[in-house]
C-alpha positions as CSV (number, residue, x, y, z in Angstrom):
1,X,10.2,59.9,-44.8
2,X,9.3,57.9,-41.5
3,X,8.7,54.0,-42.2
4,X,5.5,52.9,-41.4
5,X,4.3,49.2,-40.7
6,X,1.1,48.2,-42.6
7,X,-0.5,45.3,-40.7
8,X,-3.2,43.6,-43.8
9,X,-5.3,40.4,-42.9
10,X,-2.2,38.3,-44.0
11,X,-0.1,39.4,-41.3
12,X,-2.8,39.2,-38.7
13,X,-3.4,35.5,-39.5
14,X,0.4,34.5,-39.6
15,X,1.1,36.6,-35.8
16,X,-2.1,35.1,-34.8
17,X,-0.9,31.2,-35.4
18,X,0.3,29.5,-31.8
19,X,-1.4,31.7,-29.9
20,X,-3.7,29.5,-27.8
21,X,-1.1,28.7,-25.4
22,X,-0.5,32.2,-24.7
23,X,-4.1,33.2,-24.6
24,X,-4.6,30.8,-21.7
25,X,-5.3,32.6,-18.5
26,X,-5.7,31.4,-15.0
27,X,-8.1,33.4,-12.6
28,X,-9.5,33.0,-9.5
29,X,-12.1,30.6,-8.3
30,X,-12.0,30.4,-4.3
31,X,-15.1,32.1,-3.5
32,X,-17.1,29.2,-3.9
33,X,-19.9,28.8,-1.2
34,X,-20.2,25.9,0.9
35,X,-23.6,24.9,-1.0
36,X,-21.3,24.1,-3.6
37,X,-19.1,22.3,-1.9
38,X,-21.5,20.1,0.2
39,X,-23.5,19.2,-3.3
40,X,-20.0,18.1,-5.0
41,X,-19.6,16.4,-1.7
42,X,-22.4,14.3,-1.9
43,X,-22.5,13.7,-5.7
44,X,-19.1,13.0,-6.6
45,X,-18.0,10.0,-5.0
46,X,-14.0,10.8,-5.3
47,X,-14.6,13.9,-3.6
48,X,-16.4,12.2,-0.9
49,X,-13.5,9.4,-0.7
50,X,-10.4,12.0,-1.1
51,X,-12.3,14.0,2.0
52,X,-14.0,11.6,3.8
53,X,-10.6,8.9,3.8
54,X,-8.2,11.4,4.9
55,X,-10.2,12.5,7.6
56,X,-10.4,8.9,8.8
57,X,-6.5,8.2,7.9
58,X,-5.3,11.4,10.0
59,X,-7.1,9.7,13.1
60,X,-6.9,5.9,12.0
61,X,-4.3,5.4,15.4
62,X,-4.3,8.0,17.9
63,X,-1.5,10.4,19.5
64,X,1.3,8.8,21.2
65,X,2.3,10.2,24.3
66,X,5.6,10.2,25.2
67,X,5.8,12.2,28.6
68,X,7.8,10.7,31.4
69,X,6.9,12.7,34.5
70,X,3.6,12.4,34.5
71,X,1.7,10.0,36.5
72,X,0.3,7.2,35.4
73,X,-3.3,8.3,37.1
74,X,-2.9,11.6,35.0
75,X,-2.9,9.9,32.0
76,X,-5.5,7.8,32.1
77,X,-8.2,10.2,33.5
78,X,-6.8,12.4,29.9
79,X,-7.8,9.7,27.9
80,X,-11.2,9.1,29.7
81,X,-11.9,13.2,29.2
82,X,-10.5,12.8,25.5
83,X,-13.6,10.3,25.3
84,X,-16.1,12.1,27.4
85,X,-15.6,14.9,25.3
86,X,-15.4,12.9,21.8
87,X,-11.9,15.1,20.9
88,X,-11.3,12.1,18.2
89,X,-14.5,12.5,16.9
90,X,-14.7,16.0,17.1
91,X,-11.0,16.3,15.0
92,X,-12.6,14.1,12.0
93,X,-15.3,15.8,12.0
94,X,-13.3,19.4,12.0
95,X,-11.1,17.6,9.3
96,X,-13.2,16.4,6.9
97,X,-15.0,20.0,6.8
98,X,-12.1,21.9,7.3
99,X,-11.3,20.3,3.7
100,X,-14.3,20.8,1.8
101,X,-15.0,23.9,2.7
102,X,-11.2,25.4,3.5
103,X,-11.8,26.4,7.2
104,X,-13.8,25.5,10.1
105,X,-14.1,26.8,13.9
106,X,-13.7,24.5,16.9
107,X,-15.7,26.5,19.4
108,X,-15.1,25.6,23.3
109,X,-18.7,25.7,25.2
110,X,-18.1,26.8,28.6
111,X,-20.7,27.4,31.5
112,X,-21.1,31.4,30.9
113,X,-23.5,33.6,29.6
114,X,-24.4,34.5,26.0
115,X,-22.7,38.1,26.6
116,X,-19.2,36.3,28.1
117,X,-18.1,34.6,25.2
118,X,-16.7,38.2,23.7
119,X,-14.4,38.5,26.6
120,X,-11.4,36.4,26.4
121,X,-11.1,32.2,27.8
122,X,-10.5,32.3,31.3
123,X,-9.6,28.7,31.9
124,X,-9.1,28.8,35.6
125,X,-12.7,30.1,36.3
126,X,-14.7,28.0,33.7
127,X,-15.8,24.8,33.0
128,X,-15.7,23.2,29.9
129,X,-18.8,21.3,28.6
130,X,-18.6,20.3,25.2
131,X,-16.7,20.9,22.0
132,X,-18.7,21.9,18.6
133,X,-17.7,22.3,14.6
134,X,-19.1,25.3,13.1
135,X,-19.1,26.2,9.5
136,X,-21.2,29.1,9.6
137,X,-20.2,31.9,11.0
138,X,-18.3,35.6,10.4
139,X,-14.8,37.0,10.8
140,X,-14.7,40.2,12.7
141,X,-12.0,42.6,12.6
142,X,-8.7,41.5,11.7
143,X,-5.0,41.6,13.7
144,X,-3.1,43.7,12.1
145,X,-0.1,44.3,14.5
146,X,2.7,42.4,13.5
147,X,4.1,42.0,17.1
148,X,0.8,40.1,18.0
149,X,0.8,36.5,18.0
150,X,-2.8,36.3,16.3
151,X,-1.4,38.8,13.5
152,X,-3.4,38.5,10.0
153,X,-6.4,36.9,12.4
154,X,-9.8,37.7,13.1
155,X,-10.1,39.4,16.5
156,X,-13.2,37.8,17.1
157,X,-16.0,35.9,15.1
158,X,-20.0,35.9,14.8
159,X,-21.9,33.0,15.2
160,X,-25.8,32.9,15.6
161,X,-25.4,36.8,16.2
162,X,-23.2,35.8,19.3
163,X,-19.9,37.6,19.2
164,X,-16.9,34.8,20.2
165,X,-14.1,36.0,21.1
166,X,-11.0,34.3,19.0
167,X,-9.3,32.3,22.4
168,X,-12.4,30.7,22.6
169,X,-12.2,28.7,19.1
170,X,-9.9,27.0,17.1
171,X,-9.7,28.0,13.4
172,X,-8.7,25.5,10.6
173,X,-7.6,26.8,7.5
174,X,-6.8,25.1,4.4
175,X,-4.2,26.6,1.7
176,X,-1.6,29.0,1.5
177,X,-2.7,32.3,1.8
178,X,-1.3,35.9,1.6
179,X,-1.6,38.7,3.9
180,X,-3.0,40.6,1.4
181,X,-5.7,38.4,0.7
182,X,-6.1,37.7,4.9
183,X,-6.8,41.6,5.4
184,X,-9.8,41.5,2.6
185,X,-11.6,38.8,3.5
186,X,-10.4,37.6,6.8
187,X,-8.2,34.6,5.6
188,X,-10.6,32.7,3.7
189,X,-9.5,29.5,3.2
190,X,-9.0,27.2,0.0
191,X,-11.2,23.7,-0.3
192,X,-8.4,21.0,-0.9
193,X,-10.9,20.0,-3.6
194,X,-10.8,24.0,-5.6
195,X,-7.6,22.8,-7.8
196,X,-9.0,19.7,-8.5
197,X,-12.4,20.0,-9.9
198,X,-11.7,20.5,-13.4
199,X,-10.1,16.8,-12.9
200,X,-13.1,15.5,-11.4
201,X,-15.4,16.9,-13.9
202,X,-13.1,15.2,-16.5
203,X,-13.2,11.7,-15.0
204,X,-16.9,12.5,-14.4
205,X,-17.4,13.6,-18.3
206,X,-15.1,10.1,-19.3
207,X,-17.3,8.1,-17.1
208,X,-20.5,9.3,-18.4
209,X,-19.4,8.7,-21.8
210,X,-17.9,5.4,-21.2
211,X,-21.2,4.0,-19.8
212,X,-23.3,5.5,-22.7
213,X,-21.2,3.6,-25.0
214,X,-21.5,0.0,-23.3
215,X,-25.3,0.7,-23.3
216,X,-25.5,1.2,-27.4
217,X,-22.8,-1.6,-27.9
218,X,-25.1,-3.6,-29.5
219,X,-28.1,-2.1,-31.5
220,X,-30.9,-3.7,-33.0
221,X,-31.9,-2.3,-36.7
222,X,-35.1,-3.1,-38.4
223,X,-35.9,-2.7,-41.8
224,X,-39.5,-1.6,-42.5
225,X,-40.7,-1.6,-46.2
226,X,-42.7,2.0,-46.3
227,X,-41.3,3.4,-43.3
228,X,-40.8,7.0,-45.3
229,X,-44.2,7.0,-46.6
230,X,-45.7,6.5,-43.0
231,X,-43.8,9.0,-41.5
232,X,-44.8,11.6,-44.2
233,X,-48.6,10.3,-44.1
234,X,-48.0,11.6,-40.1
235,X,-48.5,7.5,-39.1
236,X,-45.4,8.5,-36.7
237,X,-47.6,6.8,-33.3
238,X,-48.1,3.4,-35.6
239,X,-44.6,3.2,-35.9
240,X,-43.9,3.8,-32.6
241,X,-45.8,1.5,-31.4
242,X,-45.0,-1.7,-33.5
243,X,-41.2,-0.6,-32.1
244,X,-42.0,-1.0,-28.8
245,X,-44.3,-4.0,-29.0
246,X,-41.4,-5.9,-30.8
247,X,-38.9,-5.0,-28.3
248,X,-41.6,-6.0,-25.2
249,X,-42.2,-9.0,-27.0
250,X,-38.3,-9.8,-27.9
251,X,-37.8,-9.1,-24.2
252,X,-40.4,-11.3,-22.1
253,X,-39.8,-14.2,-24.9
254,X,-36.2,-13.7,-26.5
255,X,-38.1,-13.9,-30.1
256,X,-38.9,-11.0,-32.3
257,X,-42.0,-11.2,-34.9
258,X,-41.5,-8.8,-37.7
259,X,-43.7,-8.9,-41.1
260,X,-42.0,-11.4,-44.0
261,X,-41.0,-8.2,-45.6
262,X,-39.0,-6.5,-43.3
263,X,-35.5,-7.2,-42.6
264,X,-34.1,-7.5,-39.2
265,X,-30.5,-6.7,-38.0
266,X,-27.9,-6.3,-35.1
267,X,-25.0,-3.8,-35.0
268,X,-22.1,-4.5,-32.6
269,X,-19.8,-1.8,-31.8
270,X,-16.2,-2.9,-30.7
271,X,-14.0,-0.8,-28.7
272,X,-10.8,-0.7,-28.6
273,X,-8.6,1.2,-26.3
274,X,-11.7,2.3,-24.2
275,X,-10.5,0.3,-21.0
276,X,-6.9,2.4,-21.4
277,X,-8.1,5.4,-21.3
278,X,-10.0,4.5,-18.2
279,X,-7.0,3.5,-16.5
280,X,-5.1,6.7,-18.1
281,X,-7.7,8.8,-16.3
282,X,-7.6,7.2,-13.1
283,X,-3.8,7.7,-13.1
284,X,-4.5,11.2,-13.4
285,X,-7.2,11.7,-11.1
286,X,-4.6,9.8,-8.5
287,X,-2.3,12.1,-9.3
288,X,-4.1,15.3,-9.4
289,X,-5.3,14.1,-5.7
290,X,-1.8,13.3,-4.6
291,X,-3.3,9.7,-3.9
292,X,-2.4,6.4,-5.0
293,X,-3.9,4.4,-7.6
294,X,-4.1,1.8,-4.9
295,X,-5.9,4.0,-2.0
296,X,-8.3,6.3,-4.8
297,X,-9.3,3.3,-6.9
298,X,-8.7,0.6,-5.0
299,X,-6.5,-1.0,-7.9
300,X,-3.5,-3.0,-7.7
301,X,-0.4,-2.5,-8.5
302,X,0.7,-3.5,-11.9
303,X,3.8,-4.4,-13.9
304,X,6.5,-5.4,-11.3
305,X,5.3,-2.4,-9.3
306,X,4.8,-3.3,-5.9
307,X,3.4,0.0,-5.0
308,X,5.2,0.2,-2.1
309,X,6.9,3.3,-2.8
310,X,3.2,4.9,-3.6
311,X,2.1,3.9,0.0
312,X,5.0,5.2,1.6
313,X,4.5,8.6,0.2
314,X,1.0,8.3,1.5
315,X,1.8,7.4,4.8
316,X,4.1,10.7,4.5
317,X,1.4,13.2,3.6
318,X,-0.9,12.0,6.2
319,X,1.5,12.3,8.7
320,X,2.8,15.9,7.4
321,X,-1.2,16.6,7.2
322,X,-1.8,15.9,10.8
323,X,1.4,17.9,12.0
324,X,-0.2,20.7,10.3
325,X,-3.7,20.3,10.9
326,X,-4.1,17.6,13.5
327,X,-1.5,18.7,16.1
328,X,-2.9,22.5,16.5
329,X,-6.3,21.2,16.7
330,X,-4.9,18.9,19.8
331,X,-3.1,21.6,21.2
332,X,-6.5,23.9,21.6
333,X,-8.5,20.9,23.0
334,X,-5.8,19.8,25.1
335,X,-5.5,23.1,27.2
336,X,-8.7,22.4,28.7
337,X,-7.9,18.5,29.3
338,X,-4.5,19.0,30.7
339,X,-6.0,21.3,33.1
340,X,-8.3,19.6,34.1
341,X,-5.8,16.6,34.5
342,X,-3.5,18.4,36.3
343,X,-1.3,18.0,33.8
344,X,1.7,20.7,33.2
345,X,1.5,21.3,29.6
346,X,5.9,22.0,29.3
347,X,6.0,18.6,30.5
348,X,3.8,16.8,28.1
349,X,4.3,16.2,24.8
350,X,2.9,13.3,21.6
351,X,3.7,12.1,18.5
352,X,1.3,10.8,15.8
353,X,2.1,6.7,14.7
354,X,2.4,6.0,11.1
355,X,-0.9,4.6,9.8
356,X,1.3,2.3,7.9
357,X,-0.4,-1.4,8.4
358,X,2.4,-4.0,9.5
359,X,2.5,-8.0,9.2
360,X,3.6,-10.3,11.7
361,X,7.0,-11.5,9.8
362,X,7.5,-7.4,10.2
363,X,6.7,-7.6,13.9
364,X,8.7,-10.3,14.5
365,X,11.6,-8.3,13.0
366,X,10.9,-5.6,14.7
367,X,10.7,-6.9,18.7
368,X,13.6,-9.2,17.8
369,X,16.0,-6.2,16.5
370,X,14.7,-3.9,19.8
371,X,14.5,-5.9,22.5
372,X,18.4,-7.4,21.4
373,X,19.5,-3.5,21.8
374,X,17.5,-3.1,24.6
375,X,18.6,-6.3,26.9
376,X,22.2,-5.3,25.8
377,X,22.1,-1.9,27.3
378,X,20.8,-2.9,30.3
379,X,23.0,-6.0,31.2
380,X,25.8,-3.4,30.9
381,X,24.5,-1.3,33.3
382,X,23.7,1.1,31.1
383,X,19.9,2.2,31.2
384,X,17.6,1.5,34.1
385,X,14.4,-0.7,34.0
386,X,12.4,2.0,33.7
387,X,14.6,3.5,30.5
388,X,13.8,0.3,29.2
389,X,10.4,0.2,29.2
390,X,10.1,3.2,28.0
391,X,11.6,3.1,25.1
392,X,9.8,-0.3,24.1
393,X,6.9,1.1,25.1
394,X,7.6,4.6,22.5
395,X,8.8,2.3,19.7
396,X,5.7,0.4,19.9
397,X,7.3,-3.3,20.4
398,X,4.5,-3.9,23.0
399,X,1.2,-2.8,23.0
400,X,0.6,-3.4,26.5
401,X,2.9,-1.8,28.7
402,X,1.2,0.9,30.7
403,X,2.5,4.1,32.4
404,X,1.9,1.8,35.8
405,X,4.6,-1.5,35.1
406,X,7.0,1.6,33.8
407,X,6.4,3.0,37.6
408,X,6.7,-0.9,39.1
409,X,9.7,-1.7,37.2
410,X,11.4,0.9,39.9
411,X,10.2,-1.0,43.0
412,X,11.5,-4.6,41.3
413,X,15.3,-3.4,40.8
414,X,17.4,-3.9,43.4
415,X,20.7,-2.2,43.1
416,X,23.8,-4.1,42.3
417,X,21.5,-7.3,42.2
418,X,23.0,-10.9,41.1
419,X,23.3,-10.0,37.4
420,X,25.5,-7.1,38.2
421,X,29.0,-6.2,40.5
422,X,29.6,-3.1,42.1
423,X,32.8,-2.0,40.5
424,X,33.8,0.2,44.1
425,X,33.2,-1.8,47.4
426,X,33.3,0.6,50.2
427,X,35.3,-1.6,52.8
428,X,35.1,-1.4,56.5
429,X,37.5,1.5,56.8
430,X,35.7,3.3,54.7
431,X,38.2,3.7,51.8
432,X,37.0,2.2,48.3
433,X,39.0,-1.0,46.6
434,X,38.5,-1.9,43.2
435,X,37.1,-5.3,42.5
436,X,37.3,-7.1,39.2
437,X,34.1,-6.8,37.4
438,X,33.7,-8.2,34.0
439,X,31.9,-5.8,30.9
């Protein structure tokens, strides 16, 4: 005969014990609409902060460019069309939303037709006129050959029933995102906030609760003799009303009047352990956010934590943020400024500053340890004026050195002027001697 198991309600309830964990499941939640995002935007303030001060932070201090063959002229007429054509402005904008809603299109307004924009940019024959965020719009069919270098992309997008074709706009997407997914719905994008809301909602909740509880702290009781037998004789109103004539009266005066037989109290509720838990959960908002204490809440630093190390890794994620989002952004505007500049774009090239705020004991340090290193290499001869200024110029020790007093310094030196000895001499013959020079 075959065993057979019998599972009775015994069984059940011991195999059932420390199952919670397991029963936990995770599913998807990234089809969100941007409604919801924009009314979480505007009523929670940490989302607002989290998106509106990493925006600001990515774009705090502005590209450095570090291009050595172009002209001086070139330059500046860049950063007049970066103005006239608000590309910082336009970049916060694009990365605040880009955020929230987990992508946005840059589109490029050019002086065509309606019907144009589904053919692809043509730089050379149009004219740009303004850049433009748009949130609202439709993928079109996707890439899906692997050898193209828009693969897993939309082809093309709709916006206002205008077809645009996919050169024409820049596309910032938030989160990681298969190709499976990318083939469904176009690459959808992931708000930075989607991970983070049950946190929010938490601090919200703990909030909420905290501030009920510091309005009932103290609590006025008043003993009424016959209170039952009013409420049962349906005298509800009269009792309502002496309640809110003593508190008017106890609030314009400070004094309460109650009859000789009633008995008057105050309850004071203590709490203990209330402020941690506030400072627990702002921990682990900061944490869920990837943002210090110090930057979320504005709090200090406590203990013999100097936060330091917090603001470093700050620093860090901005800068990784705008090498991700930042410089692609740049690099769509920038092929309409750079032609328009006259600028090759092989020969130009930026890097973002760190937002990291500096003191002047720090600055000090700094233009003393540079400029040492720098004067040394060129008393021996071994960079040129212009190498000099450059690099001072790239490492930030002076704010004010333009790409003009790089391009002067050339005209100033003089070869084998008085600080320096030519170590070969051509002599009247025409052979070379060796003089003593001193290194």
């Amino acid at each position: 005969m075959s065993e057979q198991t019998l599972n009775d309600s015994m069984m059940n309830l011991v195999t059932a014990l420390g199952r919670k964990s397991e029963s936990r499941k995770y599913k998807q939640s990234t089809n969100k609409s941007n409604n919801y995002w924009l009314n979480t935007y505007f009523s929670s303030w940490i989302a607002e902060k989290y998106i509106d001060k990493t925006a600001r932070d990515m774009v705090k201090k502005w590209r450095v460019i570090e291009t050595s063959d172009t002209e001086s002229e070139q330059l500046k007429l860049l950063e007049k069309l970066e103005d006239k054509f608000k590309v910082p402005m336009i970049a916060e904008e694009a990365l605040a939303f880009g955020s929230l809603f987990g992508e946005i299109l840059i589109l490029a307004i050019t002086d065509i037709t309606e019907d144009q924009y589904a053919t692809e940019l043509n730089l050379s024959t149009e004219k740009l006129l303004r850049f433009i965020v748009i949130d609202d719009y439709k993928n079109g069919d996707i890439d899906t050959s692997i050898l193209s270098k828009t693969f897993g992309e939309p082809l093309s997008y709709t916006v206002s029933n205008i077809e645009i074709h996919a050169s024409r706009v820049h596309r910032l997407v938030t989160g990681k995102i298969p190709f499976s997914k990318r083939k469904k719905n176009g690459g959808q994008g992931v708000s930075d906030l989607n991970s983070k809301m049950d946190i929010i909602k938490a601090f919200d909740a703990i909030s909420t609760s905290v501030s009920d509880l510091v309005e009932e702290c103290k609590i006025d009781v008043l003993k009424m003799k016959g209170l039952n037998n009013q409420i049962a004789a349906g005298q509800e109103d009269l009792v309502v009303k002496y309640a809110q004539l003593a508190q008017q009266i106890k609030s314009l005066s400070n004094m309460l009047l109650v009859d000789a037989d009633d008995e008057y109290d105050q309850k004071e509720i203590t709490f203990s352990g209330l402020s941690d838990l506030w400072v627990k959960a702002r921990e682990v908002v900061a944490g869920a956010m990837d943002r210090p204490v110090t930057v979320m809440f504005g709090q200090s630093a406590a203990g013999f934590a100097s936060g330091e190390e917090d603001n470093q890794a700050y620093y860090g994620t901005i800068n990784s943020l705008q090498e991700s989002r930042l410089r692609p952004l740049l690099d769509f505007t920038d092929q309409f400024l750079l032609a328009m500049a006259n600028i090759n774009p092989d020969d130009f090239a930026y890097s973002f500053p760190s937002i990291e705020p500096s003191n002047l004991k720090e600055e000090s340090t700094t233009f003393a340890t540079y400029s040492t290193g720098i004067v040394s290499l060129y008393q021996n001869n071994l960079i040129t004026g212009k190498q000099a200024l450059m690099e001072l110029k790239q490492k930030e020790v002076f704010s004010n050195i333009s790409e003009q007093d790089i391009e002067n310094i050339k005209e100033l030196e003089k070869p084998y002027d008085n600080q320096f000895t030519d170590p070969y001499q051509i002599t009247e013959t025409g052979s070379q001697q060796s003089q003593n020079t001193t290194y």
